[in-house]
Each structure stands twice: as structure tokens, then as C-alpha cells.
N, C-alpha and C positions, 0 to 999 in steps of 0.2 A: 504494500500500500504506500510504497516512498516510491513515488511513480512520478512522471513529467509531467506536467498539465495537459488535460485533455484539451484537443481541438471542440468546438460546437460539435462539429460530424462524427463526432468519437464519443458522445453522450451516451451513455449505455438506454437502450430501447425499454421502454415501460415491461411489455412482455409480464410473464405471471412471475418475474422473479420476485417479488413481496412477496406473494404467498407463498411460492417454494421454499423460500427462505425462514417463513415463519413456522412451516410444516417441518422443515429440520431443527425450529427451534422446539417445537415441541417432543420432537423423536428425542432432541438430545436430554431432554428434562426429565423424559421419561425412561432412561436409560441413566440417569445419574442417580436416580431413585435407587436401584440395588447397589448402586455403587457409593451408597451412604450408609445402605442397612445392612449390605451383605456380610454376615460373621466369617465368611471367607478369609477372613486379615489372620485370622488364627490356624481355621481349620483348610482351609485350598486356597493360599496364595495365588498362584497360576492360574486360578477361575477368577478371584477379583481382577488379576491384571486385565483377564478378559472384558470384563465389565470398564475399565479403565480404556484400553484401546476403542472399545465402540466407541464410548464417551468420546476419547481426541477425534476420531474418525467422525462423527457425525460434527463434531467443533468446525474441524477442517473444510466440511461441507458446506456448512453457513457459512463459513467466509467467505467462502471463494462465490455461491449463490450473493452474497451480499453487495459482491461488487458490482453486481448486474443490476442492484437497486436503485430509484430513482433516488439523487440526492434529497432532496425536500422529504423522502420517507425512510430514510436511512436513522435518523435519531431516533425517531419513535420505534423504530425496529430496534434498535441497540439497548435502549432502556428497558422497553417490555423485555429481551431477552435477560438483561440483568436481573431484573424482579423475577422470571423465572428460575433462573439460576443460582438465588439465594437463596430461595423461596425452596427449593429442591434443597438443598444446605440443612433444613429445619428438620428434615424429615425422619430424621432418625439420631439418638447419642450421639456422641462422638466415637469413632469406629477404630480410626488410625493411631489417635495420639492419646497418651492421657494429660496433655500437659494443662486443657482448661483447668482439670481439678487443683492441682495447684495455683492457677491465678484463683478459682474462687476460693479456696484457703488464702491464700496469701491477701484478697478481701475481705475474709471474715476476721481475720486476725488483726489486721488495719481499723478494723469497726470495733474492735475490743479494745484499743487503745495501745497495742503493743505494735512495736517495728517486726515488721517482716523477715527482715535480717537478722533478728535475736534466737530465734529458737527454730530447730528444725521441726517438720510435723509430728513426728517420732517421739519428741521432746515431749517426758510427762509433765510438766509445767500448764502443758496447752490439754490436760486430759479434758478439760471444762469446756473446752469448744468443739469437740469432736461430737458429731452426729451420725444416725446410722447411715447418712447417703456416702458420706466420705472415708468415714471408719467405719465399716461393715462388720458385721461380728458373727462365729458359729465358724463351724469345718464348711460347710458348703457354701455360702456366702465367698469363703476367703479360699476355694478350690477355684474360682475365676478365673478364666485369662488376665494376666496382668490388676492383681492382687499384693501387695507384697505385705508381710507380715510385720507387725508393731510393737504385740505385746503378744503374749498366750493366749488364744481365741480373738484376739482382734488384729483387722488386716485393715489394708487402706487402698483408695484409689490414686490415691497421689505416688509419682514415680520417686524413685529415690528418695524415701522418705528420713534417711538419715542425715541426709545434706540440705544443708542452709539453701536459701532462696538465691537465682542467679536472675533476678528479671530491673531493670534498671527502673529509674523513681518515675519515669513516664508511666512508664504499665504499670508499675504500683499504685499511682494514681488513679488508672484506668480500673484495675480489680477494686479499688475499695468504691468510685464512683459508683459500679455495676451492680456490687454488694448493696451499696445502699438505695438504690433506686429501685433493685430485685423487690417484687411481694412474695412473703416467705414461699417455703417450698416449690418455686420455678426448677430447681436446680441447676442441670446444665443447659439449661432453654434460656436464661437470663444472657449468659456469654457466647453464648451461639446467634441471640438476635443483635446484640451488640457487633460481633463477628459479620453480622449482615448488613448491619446500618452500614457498618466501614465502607466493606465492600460497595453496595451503592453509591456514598459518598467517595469512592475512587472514581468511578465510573463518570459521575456528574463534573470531579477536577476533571479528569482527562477530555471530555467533551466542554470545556471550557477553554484549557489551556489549547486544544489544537485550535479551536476557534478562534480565538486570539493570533495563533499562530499563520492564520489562514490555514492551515491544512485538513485535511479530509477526513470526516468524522469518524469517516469506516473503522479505524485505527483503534476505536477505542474500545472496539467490541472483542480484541483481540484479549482484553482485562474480564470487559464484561461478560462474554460469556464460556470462558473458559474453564475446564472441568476440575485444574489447581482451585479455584476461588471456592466452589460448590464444597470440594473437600479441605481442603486446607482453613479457606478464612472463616468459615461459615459450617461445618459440621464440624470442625476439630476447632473452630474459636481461636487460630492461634491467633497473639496478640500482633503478629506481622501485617496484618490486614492493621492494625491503627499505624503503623509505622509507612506501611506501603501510603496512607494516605495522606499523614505529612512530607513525605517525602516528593510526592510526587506532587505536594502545593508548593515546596519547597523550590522545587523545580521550575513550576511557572512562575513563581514573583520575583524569582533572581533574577531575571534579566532584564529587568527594570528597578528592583526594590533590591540591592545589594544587601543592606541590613536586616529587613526582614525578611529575607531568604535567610542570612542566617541563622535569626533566631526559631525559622524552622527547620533546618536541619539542622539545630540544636534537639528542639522538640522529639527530630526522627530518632535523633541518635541516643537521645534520651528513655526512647520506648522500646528501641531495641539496636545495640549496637553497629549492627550491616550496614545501615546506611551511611556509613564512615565512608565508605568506599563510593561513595558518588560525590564527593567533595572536588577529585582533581575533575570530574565532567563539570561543575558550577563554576569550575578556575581558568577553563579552557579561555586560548589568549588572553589569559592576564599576562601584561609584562610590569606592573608595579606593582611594589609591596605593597602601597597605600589601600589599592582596589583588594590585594588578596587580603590584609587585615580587616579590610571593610566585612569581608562576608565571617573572616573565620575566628575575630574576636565576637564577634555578639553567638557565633555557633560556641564556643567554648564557654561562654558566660553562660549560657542558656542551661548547659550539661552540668557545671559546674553549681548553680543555684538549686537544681531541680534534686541535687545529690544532698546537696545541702541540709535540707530538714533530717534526713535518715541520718548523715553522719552524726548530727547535733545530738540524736536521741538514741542510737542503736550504742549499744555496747560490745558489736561483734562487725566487721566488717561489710560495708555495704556492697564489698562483690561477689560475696557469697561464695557458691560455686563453681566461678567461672575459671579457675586455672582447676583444679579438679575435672571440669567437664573437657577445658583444650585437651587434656593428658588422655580421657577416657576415651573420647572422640580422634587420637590419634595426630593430633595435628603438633604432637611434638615427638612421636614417634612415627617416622615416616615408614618404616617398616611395618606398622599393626595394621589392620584394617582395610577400606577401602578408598582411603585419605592419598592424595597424591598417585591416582590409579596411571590416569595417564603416562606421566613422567616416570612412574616404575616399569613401564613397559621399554624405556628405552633409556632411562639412567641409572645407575647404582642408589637402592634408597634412600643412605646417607648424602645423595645430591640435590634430593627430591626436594628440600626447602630453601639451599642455595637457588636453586634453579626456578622455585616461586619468586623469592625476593627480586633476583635478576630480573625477568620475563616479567614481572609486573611494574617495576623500576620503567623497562625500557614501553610499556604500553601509557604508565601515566604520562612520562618523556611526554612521548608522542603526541598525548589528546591535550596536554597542555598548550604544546609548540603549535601545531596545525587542529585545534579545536576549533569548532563553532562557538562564537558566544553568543551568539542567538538560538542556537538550538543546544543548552549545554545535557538536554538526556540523550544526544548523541555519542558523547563524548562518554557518560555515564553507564552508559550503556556496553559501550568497546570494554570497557574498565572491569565493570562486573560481571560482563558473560564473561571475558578474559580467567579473572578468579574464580569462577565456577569450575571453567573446564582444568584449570592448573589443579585445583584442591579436591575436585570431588564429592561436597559431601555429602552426606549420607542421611540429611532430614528435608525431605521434597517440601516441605513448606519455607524451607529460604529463598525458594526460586518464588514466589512470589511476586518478591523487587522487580525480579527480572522480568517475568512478564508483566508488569506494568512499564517497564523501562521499556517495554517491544510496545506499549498500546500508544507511548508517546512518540517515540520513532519511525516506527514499521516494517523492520527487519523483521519477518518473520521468523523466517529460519534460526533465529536464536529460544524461541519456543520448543525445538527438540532437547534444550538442556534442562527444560523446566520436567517434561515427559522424560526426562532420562533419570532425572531425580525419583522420580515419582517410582520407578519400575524398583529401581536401585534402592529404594526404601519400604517396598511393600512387597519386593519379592526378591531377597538379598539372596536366594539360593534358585534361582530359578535357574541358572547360567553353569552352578557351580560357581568356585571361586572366583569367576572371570565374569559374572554378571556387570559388575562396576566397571571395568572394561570397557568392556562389549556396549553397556549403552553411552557411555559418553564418551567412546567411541565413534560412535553413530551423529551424539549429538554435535561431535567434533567438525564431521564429516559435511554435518549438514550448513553447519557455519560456513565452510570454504566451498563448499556449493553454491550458496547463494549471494558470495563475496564473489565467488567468479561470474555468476548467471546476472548480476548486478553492470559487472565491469566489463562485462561481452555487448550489453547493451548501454552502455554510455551513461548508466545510470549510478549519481552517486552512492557510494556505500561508507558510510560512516562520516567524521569530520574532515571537512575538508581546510586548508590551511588559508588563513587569514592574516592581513596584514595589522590590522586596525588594532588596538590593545581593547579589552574591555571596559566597557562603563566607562564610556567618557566624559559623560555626566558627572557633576559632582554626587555625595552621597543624598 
């Protein structure tokens, strides 16, 4: 959808493609239905993926149906599909993740008056806030899939429940706001519709900012009705969907509003740390310090304030888990796991993190020097599919960012690393050991496909280089 301007004569024909298009929006809704309820995630991996491929599969069909849309009915087709698509999100638990349960503990415990960061769930200090929906109690109850045990007959929903909280004071704010607006006993339906506000309020920036942008609204359906959002932001609640949302307003007001751009991707980085990594896309052609401190002191203030209240009041560190989880997750042992798949295929794994820092070194280079500052989730975009495909990892809801970074852009082909995540995390043994591999191998593959399918037809693919420095304007 990052295409040349049509000619008049090249206006796609009214034709039944609205309705085509909305009959695949309904196949796809109705096909994400099992793919929210299906207990498959435990017992037949290889049948959910099923479920998952139709989903991309019927995705892939509306879009390409949607080009053939008349513009004037191209929005109202993108939003209804969103509303379906979230709407499909509600329709069952959460299936893939359990990490809602701990933002809503990590809520109820913020409403009790203690920090978050003080006590793990496990911690009998907190025996007084435990309920039967979170701490489940009895042998069959705590026989569950992803259970794990507390005390003697009592087990819990929350994962690692020996470890302190790793979620930064944005989403901590976000759990305790949820908490307190929830009327009792919603349970996980409170952050699962929160999970869906987001998501539509992505939908609505991204059909804002490309309209500012002049560009073609198509783009944005590539966020709204994609089968990551239904699972990831919206049936599993993760709190990425509030981060993808400032991130991506963070995005449109930068290149006019330097300051308040960065006090939103303070905000982002504040709800969930990833979005650190679209910073060199918002820098592209800066050549003054003045311009980069413009954006990246009120982003530091912003992180730095929001941290602020927990450090005043915890008496245990406010990052909880987060060097615990690098180590567990592999990302400082580049020989465990499915961490750095790529680069173990063709370097010694002791090179495998030299060769991230280089290789991302030389891509920020790059989108700073010949960035767009007008389009900087171009730039953003090179930057974090880049880290995607160098690291690998292994929770398909961080790809999220990234397709929203595709719905602002419209590189498609960077959407096979978000489906690569997704296989790579719901079906780690489909492959064998090589499954990590194999697909973001694929989704590697499909990157320089469309880098080259771009550059054969004349059509730009990514930043292209610019003279002018950014923000010439004063602040």
C-alpha cells in the first residue's frame, strides 16, 4: 500500500468489491472465534496453528479485496472490520498468555494501598487479597494447565509467582485505573475490554495520522484487522496494545510537536519498555543536538517522573524482574533457547550478541543519516523489524509494535515476522528444534522479497536520504 499515486484512469472500479470484502470480513471473525477458544494451546498445538493460518489467510484476502475499494468507502470498511475484530477478542478467557492475571493482581494490590514492586504474589503478607479466581484452591482446580502452586492446596493463575512485578509505572497505572473502574466480579473481561478500547483507539490514530499525512487509509487496516490484535491485545489483554497506542500518537505529533512527541514516547516507554527502539526512527535527519534534546529530554523526564512515585514508596526495587527475565529469556545467553536463531545459523553463538550490537549500530547509522523526517515510522520501522529478525523472540505479542509500524508505513511484507512470532510461540515444537529457524527464516525471506519486488518497480522502500536537518522550526 506504499504505492505511487494513482492516475484518474487507474481509480479502482466500484465492482462488488465492498461487499467481497466485507464477506471476508466476516469469514475472518468467524474463524478467529476458535482461535480464541480453542484449548488446543495445551492439548494440539499444530490444530491451533491451523486455526491461526486460516485467520492470516482470510487477513491477506481482505486486503488485497480492499484495494479494489472505493476510497470514500474504504474507512467505514476499516472500522467496522476493527469492531469486528475486537469484538471477536471478547469471546473467550484468555487462551495464550496468562500475563492479564498478573496486571489484574498487580491492580488489586495498587487499590490496597501497597506498591506493586514490594511483594511477590506468593508472598504471604498479601494472603488477605487472594481470591478464589486468582488463587484457586483443591487438587483439581490447581491440576490446570498453567497452574502453579503457592502454598499446600493453593495454586495460582499468575505466572511466576515467586518473582516480583516486571511491568513499568505506565501499566501500573493502567492495572490499578482498570481495577478501579472494574464492577466486582468482571474478572478477566474488565482487561480484555480495556485490551479493546486500545486497540480501536490505535486504529482511529493510525486513520488520523495517515490523513494528515495525505496517505491512503487502506494502511490502517493492516493494524485493524489483523489476527495478532484479536489475540494478542484483546483476548490475552496484553498491556502492548496501550503502548502500541502511545507510540504510534507519539509518532504523528513528532513531526510537528518535537516536545510533545517526546513526552509521548516517554509515556510509551513508560508502559512498556520496546518502544525505546523507535526513538532513532523520530531522530531521522536530525543533525543538531539542540533538535535531538528537544525530543529526548522531555522523553527521559516523562520515564523518569512516572518511576518516581514507586521508587518514593517501594522498598524493593522498581524493576522487578526484568534482569531475571533477560537471563531466562536467553538474551544473555546466546546459546539457550530460541534467542538469536538467525545469526546461530551462520555465526559461533558467542558472536551472536557482538553481531546484534554491530548490525543494529550500522541500521540506526543508516535511518538517522538518510531518514525521512517527515515520515519518521519509516525509519522506525527498518529499526525494529531489523531487531526482530536479529533477536528472535519468543512472545508473539511484541510484534505488535511492529504491525502497527506496517499500518503506518505499508510495507507489508514485514507482517510475516509478526506470523512468525506467533507460530514460534504457540507451536515451539512443531518444527522440532528448528521451528525458530524455519519461520523467521521465512519471515526473513519475505522482507528481501518485497525490498527487491519494491526496487524492480521504482518504488521507494524505506527512508530515503534527505538533505534538510529536522524541525527547522523553532521548539
Amino acid at each position: 500500500m506504499n504505492e505511487p499515486p494513482r492516475r484518474p484512469h487507474d481509480r479502482p472500479r466500484r465492482g462488488p468489491w465492498t461487499a467481497v470484502t466485507a464477506l471476508l470480513l466476516a469469514a475472518l471473525a468467524a474463524v478467529l472465534v476458535p482461535a480464541v477458544r480453542d484449548a488446543g494451546y495445551f492439548t494440539d498445538p499444530a490444530g491451533l496453528i491451523r486455526w491461526y493460518a486460516a485467520a492470516w489467510a482470510l487477513f491477506g484476502a481482505a486486503l488485497w479485496s480492499l484495494r479494489r475499494v472505493p476510497r470514500r468507502r474504504v474507512v467505514p470498511l476499516v472500522l467496522a472490520g476493527a469492531l469486528a475484530v475486537a469484538a471477536v477478542g471478547l469471546a473467550g478467557p484468555p487462551l495464550t498468555s496468562t500475563d492479564s492475571f498478573r496486571y489484574a493482581w498487580d491492580g488489586r494490590v495498587q487499590a490496597a494501598g501497597i506498591s506493586p514492586y514490594d511483594h511477590a504474589p506468593a508472598d504471604p503478607a498479601l494472603r488477605g487479597l487472594r481470591d478464589g479466581w486468582l488463587f484457586p484452591r483443591g487438587r483439581a482446580a490447581c491440576a490446570e494447565p498453567d497452574r502453579a502452586a503457592v502454598e499446600p492446596g493453593v495454586c495460582t493463575r499468575i505466572n511466576r509467582p515467586a518473582a516480583h512485578t516486571i511491568y513499568p509505572p505506565v501499566a501500573q497505572g493502567y492495572f490499578a485505573l482498570v481495577h478501579v473502574l472494574s464492577p466486582a466480579g468482571v474478572r478477566h473481561k474488565a482487561l480484555q475490554a480495556g485490551g479493546a478500547l486500545t486497540a480501536l483507539g490505535v486504529t482511529g490514530v493510525l486513520l488520523l495520522v495517515r490523513r494528515r499525512a495525505g496517505a491512503d487509509p487502506r494502511a490502517a487496516a493492516y493494524w485493524a484487522w489483523c489476527p495478532a490484535v484479536a489475540v494478542e491485545a484483546v483476548n490475552d489483554a496484553h498491556v502492548d496494545g496501550l503502548a502500541v497506542l502511545l507510540s504510534v500518537a507519539a509518532l504523528g505529533v513528532v513531526v510537528r510537536r518535537r516536545a510533545a512527541g517526546g513526552v509521548l514516547f516517554g509515556l510509551a516507554v513508560a508502559a512498556k519498555l520496546l518502544p525505546a527502539v523507535l526513538l532513532p526512527g523520530a531522530l531521522a535527519g536530525v543533525r543538531r543536538w539542540r533538535d535531538a534534546a528537544a525530543l529526548l529530554l522531555p522523553a527521559a523526564a516523562v520515564v523518569g517522573l512516572a518511576y518516581l512515585p514507586y521508587v518514593l514508596v517501594s522498598r524493593s526495587s522498581v524493576f522487578g524482574y526484568l534482569g531475571g527475565y533477560a537471563e531466562e529469556e536467553g538474551y544473555r545467553d546466546p546459546g539457550a533457547g530460541g534467542r538469536y536463531a538467525l545469526l546461530r545459523l551462520v555465526l559461533p553463538a558467542s558472536w551472536a550478541v557482538p553481531a546484534v550490537v554491530v548490525g543494529m549500530a550500522a541500521v540506526v547509522a543508516y535511518v538517522w543519516w538518510r531518514g525521512d523526517p517527515l515520515r519518521p515510522w519509516s525509519g522506525a520501522l527498518t529499526v525494529t523489524g531489523t531487531a526482530f529478525l536479529l533477536m528472535t523472540p519468543g512472545y508473539s505479542w511484541y510484534a505488535l509494535l511492529l504491525v502497527a509500524l506496517v499500518a503506518l508505513d505499508g510495507r507489508a511484507e514485514w507482517l510475516g515476522v509478526a506470523a512468525a512470532g506467533a507460530v514460534a510461540y504457540v507451536a515451539p515444537r512443531l518444527l522440532g528444534g528448528a521451528t525458530v529457524q524455519v519461520v523467521y527464516g521465512l519471515a526473513a525471506a519475505a522482507v528481501l522479497a518485497g525490498w527487491a519486488a519494491r526496487a524492480g518497480r521504482g518504488v521507494r522502500s524505506g527512508p530515503p536520504r534527505v538533505a534538510q536537518p529536522m524541525w527547522k522550526e523553532s521548539p
